[in-house]
C-alpha atoms as a printed R data frame, in Angstrom:
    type eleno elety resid chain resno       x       y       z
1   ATOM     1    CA   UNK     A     1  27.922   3.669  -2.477
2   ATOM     2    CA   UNK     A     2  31.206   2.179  -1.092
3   ATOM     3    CA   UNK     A     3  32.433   3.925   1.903
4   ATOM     4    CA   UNK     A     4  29.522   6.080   2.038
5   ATOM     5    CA   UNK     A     5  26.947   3.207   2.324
6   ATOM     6    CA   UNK     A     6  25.898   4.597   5.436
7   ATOM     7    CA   UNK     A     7  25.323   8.082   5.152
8   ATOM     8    CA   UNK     A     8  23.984   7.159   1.396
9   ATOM     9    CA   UNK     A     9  21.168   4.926   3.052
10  ATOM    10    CA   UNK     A    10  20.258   7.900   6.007
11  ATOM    11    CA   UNK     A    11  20.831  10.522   3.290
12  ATOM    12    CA   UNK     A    12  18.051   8.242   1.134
13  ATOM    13    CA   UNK     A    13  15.646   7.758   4.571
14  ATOM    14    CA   UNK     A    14  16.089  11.802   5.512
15  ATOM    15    CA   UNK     A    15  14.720  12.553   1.959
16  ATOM    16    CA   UNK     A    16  11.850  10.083   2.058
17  ATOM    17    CA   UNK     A    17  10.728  10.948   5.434
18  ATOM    18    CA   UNK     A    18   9.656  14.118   4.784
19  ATOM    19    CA   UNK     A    19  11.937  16.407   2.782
20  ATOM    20    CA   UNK     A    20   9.623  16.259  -0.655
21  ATOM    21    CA   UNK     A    21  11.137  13.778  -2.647
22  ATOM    22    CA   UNK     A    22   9.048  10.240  -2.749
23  ATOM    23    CA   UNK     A    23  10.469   8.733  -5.323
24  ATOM    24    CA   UNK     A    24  12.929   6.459  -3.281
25  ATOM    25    CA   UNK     A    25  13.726   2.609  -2.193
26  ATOM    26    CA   UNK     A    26  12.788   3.297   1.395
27  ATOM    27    CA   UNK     A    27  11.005  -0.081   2.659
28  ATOM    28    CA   UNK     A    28  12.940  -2.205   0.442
29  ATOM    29    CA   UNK     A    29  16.466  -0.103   1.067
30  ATOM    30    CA   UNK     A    30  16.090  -0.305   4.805
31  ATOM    31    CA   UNK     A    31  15.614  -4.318   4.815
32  ATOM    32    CA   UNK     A    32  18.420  -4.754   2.531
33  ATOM    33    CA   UNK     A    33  20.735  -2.795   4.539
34  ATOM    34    CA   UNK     A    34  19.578  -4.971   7.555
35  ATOM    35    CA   UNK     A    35  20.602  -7.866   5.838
36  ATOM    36    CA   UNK     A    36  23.390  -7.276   4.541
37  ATOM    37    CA   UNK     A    37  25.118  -5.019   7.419
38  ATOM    38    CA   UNK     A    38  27.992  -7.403   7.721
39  ATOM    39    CA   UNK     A    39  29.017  -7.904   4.398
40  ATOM    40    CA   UNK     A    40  28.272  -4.106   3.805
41  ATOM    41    CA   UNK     A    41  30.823  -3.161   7.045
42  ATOM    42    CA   UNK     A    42  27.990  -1.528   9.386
43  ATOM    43    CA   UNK     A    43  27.496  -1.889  13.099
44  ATOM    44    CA   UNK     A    44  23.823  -2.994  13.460
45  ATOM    45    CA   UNK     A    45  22.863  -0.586  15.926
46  ATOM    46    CA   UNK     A    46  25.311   2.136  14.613
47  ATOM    47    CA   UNK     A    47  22.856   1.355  11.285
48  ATOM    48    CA   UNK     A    48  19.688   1.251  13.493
49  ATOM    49    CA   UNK     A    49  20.491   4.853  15.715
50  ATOM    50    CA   UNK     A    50  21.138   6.572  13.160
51  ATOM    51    CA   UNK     A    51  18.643   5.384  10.914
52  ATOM    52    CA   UNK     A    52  16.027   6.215  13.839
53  ATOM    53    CA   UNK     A    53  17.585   9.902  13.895
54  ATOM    54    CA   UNK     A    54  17.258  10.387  10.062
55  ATOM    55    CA   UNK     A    55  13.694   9.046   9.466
56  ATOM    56    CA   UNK     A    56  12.858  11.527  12.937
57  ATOM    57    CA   UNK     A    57  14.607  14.618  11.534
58  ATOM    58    CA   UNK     A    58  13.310  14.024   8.331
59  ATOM    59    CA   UNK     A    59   9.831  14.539   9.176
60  ATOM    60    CA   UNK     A    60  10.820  17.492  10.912
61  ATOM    61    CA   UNK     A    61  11.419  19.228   8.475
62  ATOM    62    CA   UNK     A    62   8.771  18.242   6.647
63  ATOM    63    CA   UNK     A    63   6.442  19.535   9.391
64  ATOM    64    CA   UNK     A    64   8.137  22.978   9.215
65  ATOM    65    CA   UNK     A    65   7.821  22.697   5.445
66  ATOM    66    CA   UNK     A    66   3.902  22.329   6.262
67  ATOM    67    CA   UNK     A    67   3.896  24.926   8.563
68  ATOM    68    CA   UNK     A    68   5.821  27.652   6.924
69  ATOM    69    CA   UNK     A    69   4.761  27.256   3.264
70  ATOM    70    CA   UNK     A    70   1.664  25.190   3.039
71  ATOM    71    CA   UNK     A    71   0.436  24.470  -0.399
72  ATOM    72    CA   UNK     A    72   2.739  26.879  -1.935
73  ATOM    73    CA   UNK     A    73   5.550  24.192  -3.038
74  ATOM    74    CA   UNK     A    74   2.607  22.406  -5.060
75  ATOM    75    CA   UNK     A    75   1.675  22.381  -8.581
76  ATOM    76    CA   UNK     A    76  -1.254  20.486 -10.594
77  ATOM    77    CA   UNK     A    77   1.498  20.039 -13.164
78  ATOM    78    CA   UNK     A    78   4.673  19.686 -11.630
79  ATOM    79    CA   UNK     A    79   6.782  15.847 -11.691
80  ATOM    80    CA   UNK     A    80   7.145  14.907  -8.250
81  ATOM    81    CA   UNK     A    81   5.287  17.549  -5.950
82  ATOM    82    CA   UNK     A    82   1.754  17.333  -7.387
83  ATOM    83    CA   UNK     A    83  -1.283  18.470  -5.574
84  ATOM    84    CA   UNK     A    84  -2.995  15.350  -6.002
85  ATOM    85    CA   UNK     A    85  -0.170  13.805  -3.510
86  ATOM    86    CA   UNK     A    86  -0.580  16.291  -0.721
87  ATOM    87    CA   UNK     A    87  -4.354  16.265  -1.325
88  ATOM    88    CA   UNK     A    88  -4.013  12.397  -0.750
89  ATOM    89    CA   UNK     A    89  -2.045  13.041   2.666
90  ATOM    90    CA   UNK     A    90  -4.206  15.894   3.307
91  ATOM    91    CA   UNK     A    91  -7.317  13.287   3.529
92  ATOM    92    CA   UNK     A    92  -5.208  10.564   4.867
93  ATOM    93    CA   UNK     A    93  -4.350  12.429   8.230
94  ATOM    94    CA   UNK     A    94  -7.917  13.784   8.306
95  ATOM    95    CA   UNK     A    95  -8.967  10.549   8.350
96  ATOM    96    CA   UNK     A    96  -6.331   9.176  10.985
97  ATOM    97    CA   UNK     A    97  -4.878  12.421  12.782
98  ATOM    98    CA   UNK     A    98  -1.553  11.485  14.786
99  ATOM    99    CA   UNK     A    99  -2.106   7.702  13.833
100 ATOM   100    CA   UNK     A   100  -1.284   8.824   9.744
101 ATOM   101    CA   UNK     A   101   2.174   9.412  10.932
102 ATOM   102    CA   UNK     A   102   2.616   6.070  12.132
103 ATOM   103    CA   UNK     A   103   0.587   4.224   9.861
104 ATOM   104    CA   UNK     A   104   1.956   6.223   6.932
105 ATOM   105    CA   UNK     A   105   5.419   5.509   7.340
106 ATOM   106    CA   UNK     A   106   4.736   1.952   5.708
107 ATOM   107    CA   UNK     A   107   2.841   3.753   2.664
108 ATOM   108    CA   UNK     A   108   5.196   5.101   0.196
109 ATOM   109    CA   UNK     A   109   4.461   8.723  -0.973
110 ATOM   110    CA   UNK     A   110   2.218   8.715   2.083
111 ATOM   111    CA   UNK     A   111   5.360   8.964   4.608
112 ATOM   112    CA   UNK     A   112   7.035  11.999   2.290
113 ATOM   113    CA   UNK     A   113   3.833  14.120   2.970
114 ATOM   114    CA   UNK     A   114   1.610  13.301   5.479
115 ATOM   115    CA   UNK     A   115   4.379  14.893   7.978
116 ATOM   116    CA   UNK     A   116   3.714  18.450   5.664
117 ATOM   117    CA   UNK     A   117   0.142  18.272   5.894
118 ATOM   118    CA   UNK     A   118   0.643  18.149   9.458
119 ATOM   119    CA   UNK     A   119   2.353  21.162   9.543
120 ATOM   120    CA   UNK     A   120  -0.316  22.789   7.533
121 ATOM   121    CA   UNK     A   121  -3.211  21.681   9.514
122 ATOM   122    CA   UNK     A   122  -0.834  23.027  12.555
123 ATOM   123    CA   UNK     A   123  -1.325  19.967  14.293
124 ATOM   124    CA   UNK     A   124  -0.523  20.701  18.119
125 ATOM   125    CA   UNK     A   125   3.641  20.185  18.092
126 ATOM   126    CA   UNK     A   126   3.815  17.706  21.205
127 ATOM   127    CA   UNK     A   127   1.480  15.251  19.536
128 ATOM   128    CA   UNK     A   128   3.555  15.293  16.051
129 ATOM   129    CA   UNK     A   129   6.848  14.347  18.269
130 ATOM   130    CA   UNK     A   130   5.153  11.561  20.290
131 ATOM   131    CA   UNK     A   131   3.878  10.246  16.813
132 ATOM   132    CA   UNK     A   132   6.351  10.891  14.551
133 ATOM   133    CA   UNK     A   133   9.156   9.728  17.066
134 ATOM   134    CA   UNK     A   134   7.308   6.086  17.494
135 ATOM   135    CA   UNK     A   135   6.487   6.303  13.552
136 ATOM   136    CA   UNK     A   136  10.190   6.575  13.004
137 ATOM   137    CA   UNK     A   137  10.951   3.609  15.487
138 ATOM   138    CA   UNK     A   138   8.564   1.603  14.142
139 ATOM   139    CA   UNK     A   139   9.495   1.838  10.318
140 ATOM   140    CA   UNK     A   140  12.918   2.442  11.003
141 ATOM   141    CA   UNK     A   141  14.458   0.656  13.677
142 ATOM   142    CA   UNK     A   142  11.969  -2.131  13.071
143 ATOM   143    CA   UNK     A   143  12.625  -2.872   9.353
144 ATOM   144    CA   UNK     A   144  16.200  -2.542   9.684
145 ATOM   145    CA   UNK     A   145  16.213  -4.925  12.331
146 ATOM   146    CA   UNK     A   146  13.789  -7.218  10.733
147 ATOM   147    CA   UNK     A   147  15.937  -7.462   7.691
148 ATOM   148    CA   UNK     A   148  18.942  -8.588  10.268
149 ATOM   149    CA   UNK     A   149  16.971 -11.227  12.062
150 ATOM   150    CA   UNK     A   150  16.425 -12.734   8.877
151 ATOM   151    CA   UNK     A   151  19.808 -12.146   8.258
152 ATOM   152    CA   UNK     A   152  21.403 -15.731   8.707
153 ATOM   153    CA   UNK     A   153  17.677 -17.830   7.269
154 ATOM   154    CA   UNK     A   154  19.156 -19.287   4.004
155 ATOM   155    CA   UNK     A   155  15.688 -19.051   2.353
156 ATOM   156    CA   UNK     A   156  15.893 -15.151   2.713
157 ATOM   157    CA   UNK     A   157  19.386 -15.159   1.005
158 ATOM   158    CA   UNK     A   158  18.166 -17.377  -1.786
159 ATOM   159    CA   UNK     A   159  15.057 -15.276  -2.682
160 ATOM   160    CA   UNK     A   160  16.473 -11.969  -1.559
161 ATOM   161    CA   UNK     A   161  14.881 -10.500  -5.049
162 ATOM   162    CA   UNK     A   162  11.438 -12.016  -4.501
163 ATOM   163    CA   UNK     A   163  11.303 -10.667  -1.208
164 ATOM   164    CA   UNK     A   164  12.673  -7.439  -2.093
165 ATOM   165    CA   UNK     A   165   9.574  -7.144  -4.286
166 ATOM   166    CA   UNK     A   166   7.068  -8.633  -2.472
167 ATOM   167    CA   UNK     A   167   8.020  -5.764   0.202
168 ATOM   168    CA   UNK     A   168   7.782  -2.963  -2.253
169 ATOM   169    CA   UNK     A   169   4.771  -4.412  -3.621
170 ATOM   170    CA   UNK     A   170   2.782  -4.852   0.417
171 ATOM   171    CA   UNK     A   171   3.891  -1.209   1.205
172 ATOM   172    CA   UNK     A   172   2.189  -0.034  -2.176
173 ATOM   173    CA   UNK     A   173  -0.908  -2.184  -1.119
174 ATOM   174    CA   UNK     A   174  -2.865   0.346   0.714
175 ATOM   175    CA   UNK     A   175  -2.866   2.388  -2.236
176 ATOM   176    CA   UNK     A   176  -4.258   0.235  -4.243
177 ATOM   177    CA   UNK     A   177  -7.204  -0.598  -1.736
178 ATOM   178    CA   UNK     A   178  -7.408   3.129  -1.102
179 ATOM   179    CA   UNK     A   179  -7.825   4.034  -5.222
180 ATOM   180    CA   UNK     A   180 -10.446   0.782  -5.557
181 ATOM   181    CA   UNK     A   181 -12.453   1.725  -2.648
182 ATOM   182    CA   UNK     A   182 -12.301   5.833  -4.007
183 ATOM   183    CA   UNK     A   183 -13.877   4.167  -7.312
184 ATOM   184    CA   UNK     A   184 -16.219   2.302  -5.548
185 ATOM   185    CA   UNK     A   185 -17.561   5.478  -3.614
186 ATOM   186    CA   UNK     A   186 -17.933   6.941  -6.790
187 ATOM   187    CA   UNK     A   187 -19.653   4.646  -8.415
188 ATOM   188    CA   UNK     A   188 -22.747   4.238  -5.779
189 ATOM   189    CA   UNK     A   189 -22.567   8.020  -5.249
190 ATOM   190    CA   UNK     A   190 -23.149   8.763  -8.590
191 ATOM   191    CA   UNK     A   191 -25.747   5.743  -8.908
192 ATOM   192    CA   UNK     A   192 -27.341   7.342  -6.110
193 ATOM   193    CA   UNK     A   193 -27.787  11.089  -7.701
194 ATOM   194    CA   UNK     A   194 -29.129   8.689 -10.839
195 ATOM   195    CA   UNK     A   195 -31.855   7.365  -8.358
196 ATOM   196    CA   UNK     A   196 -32.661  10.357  -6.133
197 ATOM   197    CA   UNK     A   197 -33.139  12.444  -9.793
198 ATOM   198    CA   UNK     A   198 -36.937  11.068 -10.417
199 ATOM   199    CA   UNK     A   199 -37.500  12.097  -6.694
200 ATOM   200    CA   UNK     A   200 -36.131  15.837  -6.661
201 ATOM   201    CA   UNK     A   201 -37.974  15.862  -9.776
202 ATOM   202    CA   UNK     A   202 -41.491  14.972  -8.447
203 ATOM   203    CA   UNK     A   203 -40.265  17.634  -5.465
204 ATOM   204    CA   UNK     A   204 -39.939  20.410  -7.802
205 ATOM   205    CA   UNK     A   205 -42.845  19.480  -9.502
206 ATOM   206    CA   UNK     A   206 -44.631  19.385  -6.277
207 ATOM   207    CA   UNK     A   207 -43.597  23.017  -5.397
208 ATOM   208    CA   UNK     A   208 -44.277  24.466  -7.845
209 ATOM   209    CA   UNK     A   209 -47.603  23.467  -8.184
210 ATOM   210    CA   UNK     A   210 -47.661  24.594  -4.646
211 ATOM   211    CA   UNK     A   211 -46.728  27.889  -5.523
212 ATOM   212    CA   UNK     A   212 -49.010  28.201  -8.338
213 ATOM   213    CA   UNK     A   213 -52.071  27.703  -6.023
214 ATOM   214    CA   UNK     A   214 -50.319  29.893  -3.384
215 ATOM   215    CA   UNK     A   215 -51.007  32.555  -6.168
């Protein structure tokens, strides 16, 4: 990016944070530009402000997104703004409420639209800033700075690659345990329906002979 290195990474973080577009090096970007802030001519907390403000504003808008279109901007078919993504982030903050947008933030696709099913489930606008303002200093401010810390361990320089995708591949983690354990509810519902059949059978049987003698 050159000169623009900085407004290239917020651009990048304002995107993934909520403006519909998932498809980006967010955990992985942020850490690097920790790192390598010096040799990249950043102030560190010119890098970490700003980088608060964009992953905050970004799921603003994403919010509004929620709240003035809904499900709208969705298609079964469409390349990056599937249903089956916001259905995902749909279930994800019914499962966690506020706590989605700061757990979320660490789960890529997750952080792009959990903040727009917010706005469609009108979740009450104070909470959504107290959550989305600590999700964005958590993810933001803390990765950033966690890739500077680790700034000056030689190890980190050596293995910047390996670590680089060992990050991508922890934040895509959840997912994984998420689609396994989606399979896995499957699997014993539909064994269940298998062994309630002979039951519901005898039932029916039962009723109707019931109704039979009722006649």
């Amino acid at each position: 990016m050159g000169p623009w290195v900085l407004w290239g990474t917020l651009l990048i973080v304002l995107i993934e944070s909520g403006i519909l577009f998932p498809v980006l090096p967010g955990d992985s970007l942020l850490f690097t530009a920790g790192l390598l802030h010096s040799q990249l001519g950043l102030n560190l907390w010119t890098l970490i402000i700003w980088t608060f403000v964009a992953a905050f504003v970004g799921a603003q808008v994403g919010y509004w997104l929620g709240a003035r279109y809904g499900r709208r901007l969705f298609k079964d078919d469409a390349r990056f703004l599937k249903t089956e993504h916001l259905d995902k982030a749909e279930h994800y903050f019914t499962n966690y409420g506020g706590r989605s947008l700061v757990i979320g933030r660490f789960i890529p696709f997750v952080r792009t639209f959990v903040p727009l099913a917010a706005g469609i489930a009108r979740y009450p606008y104070p909470k959504f800033l107290l959550f989305n303002s600590l999700g964005a200093f958590l993810w933001g401010v803390g990765v950033t700075y966690a890739g500077a810390a680790l700034g000056g361990v030689p190890f980190v320089h050596d293995n910047l690659s390996v670590i680089l995708i060992l990050i991508v591949f922890v934040s895509l983690l959840p997912m994984f345990v998420e689609v396994i354990a989606h399979r896995v509810r499957a699997r014993r519902a539909a064994q269940q329906v298998v062994e309630d059949a002979p039951v519901q059978a005898q039932v029916q049987r039962s009723e109707a002979v019931s109704s039979e003698e009722t006649l």
